[in-house]
Backbone as ProteinMPNN parsed JSONL, in Angstrom:
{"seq_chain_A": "XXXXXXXXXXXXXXXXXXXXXXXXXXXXXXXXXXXXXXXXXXXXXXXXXXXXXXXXXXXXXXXXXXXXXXXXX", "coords_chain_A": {"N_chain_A": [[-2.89, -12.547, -37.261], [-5.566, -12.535, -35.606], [-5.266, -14.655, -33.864], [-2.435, -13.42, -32.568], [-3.599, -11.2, -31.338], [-5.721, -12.63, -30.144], [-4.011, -14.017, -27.744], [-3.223, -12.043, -26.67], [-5.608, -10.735, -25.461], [-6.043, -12.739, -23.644], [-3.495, -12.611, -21.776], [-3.755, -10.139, -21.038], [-6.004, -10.367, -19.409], [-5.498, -12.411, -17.647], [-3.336, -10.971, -16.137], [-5.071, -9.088, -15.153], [-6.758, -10.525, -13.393], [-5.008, -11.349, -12.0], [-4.288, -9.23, -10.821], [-6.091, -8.483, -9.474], [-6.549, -10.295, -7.706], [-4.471, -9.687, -6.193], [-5.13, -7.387, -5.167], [-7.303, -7.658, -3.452], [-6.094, -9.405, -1.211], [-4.202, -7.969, -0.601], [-5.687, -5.771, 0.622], [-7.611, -7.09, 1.866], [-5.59, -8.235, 4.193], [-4.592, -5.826, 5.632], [-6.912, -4.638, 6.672], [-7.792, -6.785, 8.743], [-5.301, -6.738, 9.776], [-4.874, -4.617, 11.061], [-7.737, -2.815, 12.66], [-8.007, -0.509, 13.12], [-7.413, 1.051, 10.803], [-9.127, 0.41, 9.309], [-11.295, 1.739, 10.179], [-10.966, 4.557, 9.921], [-9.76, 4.695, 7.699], [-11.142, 3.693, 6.062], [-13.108, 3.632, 3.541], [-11.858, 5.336, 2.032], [-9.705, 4.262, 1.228], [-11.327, 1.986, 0.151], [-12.423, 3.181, -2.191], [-10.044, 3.6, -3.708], [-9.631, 1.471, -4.685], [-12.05, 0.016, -5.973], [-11.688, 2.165, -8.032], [-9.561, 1.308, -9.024], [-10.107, -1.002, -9.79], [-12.06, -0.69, -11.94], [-10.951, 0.652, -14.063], [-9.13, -1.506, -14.743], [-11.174, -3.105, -15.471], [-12.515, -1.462, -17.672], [-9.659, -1.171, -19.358], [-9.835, -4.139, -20.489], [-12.289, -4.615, -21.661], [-11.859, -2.113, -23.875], [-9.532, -3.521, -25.521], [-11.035, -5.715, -26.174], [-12.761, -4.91, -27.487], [-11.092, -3.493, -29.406], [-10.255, -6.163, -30.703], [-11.941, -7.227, -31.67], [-12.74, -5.344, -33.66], [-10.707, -5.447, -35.245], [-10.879, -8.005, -35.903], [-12.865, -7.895, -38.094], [-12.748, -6.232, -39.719]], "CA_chain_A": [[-3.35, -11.371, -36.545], [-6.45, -12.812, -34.569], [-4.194, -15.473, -33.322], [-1.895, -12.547, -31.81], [-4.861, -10.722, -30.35], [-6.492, -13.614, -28.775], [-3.689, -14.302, -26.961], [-3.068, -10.719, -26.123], [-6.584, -10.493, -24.705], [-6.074, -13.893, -22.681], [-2.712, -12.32, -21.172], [-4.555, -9.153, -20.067], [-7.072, -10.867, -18.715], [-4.742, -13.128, -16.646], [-2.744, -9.802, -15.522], [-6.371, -8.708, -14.266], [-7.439, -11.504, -12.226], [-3.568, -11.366, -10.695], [-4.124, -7.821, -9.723], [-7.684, -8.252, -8.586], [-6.003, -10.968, -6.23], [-3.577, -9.01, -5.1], [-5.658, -6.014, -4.601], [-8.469, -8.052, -2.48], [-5.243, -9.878, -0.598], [-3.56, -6.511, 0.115], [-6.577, -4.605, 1.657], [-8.116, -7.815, 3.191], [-4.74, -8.009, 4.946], [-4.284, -4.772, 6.146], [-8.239, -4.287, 7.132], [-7.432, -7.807, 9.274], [-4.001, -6.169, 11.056], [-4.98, -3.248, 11.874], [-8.568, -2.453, 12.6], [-8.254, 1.08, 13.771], [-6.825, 1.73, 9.658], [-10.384, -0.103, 8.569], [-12.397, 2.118, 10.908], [-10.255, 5.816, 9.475], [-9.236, 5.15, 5.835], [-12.181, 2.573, 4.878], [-13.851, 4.476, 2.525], [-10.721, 5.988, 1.217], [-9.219, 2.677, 0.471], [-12.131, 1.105, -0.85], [-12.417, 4.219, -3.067], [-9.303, 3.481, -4.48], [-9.633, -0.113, -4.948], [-12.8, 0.92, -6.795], [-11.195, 3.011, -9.06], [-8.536, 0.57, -10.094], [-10.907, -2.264, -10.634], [-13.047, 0.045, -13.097], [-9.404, 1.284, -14.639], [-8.827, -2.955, -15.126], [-12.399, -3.581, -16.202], [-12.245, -0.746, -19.096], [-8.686, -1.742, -20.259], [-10.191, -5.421, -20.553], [-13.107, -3.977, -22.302], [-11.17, -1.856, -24.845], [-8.486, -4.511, -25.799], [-11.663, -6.855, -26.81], [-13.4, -3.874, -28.723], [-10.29, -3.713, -30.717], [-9.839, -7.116, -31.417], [-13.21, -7.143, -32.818], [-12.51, -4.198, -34.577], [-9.33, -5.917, -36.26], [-11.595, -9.199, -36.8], [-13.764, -7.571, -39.259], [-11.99, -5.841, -41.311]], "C_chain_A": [[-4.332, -11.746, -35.438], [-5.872, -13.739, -33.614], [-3.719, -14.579, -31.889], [-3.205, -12.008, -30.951], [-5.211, -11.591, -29.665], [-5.291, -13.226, -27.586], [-3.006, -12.688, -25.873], [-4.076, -10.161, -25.523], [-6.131, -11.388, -23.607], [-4.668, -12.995, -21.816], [-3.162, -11.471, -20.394], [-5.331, -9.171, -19.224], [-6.693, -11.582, -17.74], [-4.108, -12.251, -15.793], [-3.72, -9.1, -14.986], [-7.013, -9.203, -13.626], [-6.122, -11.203, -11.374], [-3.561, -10.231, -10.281], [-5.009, -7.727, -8.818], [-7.336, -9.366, -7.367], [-5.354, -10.587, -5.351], [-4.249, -7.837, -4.328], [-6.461, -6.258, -3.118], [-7.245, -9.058, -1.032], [-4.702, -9.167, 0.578], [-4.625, -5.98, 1.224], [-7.118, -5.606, 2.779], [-6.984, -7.914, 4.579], [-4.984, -7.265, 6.101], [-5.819, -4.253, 6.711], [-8.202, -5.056, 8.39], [-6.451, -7.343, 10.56], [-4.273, -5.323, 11.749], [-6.335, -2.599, 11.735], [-9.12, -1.365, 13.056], [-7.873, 1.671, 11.997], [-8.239, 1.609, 8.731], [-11.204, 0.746, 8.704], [-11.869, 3.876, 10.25], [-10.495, 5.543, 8.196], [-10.275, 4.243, 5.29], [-12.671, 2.928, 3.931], [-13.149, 4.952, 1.945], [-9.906, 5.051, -0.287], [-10.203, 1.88, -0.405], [-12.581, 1.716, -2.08], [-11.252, 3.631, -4.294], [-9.006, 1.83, -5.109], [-10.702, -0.3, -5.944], [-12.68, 1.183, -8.305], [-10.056, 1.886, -10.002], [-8.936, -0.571, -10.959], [-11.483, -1.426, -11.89], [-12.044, 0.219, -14.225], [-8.825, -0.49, -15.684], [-9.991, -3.104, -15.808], [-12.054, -3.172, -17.857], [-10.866, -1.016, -20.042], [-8.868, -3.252, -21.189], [-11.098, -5.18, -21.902], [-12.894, -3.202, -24.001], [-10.618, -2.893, -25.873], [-10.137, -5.677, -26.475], [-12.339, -5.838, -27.951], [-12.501, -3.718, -29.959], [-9.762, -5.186, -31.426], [-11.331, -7.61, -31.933], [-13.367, -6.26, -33.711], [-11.678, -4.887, -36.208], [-10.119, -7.518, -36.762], [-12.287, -9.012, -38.204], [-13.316, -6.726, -39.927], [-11.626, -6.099, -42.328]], "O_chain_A": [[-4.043, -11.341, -34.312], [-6.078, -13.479, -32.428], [-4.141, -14.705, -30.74], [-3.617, -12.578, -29.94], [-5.068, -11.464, -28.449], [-5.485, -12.384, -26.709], [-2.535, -12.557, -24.743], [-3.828, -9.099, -24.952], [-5.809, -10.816, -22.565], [-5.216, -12.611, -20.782], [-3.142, -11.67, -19.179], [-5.509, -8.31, -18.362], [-7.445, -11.556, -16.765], [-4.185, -12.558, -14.604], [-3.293, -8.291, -14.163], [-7.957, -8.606, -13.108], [-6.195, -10.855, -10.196], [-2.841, -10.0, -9.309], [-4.957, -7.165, -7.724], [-7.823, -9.259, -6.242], [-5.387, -10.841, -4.146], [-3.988, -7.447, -3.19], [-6.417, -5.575, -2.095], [-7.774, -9.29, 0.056], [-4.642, -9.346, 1.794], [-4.397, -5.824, 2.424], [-7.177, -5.393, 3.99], [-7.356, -7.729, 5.737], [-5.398, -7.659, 7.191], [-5.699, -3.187, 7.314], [-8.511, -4.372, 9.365], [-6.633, -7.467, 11.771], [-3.989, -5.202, 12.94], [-6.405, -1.797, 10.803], [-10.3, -1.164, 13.346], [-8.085, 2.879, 11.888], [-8.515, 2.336, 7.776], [-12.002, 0.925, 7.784], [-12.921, 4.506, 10.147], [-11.394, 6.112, 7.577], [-10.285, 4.03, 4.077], [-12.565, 1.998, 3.132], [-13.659, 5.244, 0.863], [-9.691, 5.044, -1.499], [-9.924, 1.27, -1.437], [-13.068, 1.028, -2.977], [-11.531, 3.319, -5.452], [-8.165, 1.396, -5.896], [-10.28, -0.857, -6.958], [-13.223, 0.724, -9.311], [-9.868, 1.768, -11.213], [-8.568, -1.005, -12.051], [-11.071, -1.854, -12.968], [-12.408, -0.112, -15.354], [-8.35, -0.582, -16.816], [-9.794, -3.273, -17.011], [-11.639, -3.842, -18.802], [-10.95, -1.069, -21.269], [-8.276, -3.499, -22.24], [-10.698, -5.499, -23.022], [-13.5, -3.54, -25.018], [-11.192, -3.088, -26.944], [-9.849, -6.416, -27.416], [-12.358, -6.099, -29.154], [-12.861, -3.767, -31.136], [-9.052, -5.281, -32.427], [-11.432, -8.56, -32.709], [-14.198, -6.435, -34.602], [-11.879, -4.857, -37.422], [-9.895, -8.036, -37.856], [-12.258, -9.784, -39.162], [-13.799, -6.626, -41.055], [-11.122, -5.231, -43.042]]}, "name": "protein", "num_of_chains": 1, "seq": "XXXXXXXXXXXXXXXXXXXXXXXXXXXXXXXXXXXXXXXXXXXXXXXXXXXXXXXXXXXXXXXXXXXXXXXXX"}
């Protein structure tokens, strides 16, 4: 069981650095191409970039709460 969990934290946690790369990839991009979209939607976008990191954090967060949950039992 802890076995499984670890490695079911470590996966999540790898699937949350690869989004947080893509995320900071994506916007740096597109902030880069087109600096009339930086100067309009900046605050929009970084809103939502924001929101998804916090959304990744707390899933991260959870997922270890329950495998400390399931340790001690």
């Amino acid at each position: 069981m802890s076995v499984y969990y670890r490695f079911k934290f470590r996966s999540i946690f790898s699937l949350f650095l690869l989004g947080l790369i893509c995320d900071v990839s994506y916007f740096s991009y597109y902030f880069n191409k087109y600096p009339m979209i930086n100067l309009l939607f900046s605050k929009r976008k970084r809103l939502i970039f924001n929101v998804r990191f916090l959304l990744k954090l707390i899933l991260i967060l959870l997922n270890n709460c329950c495998k400390l949950v399931l340790k001690y039992q």
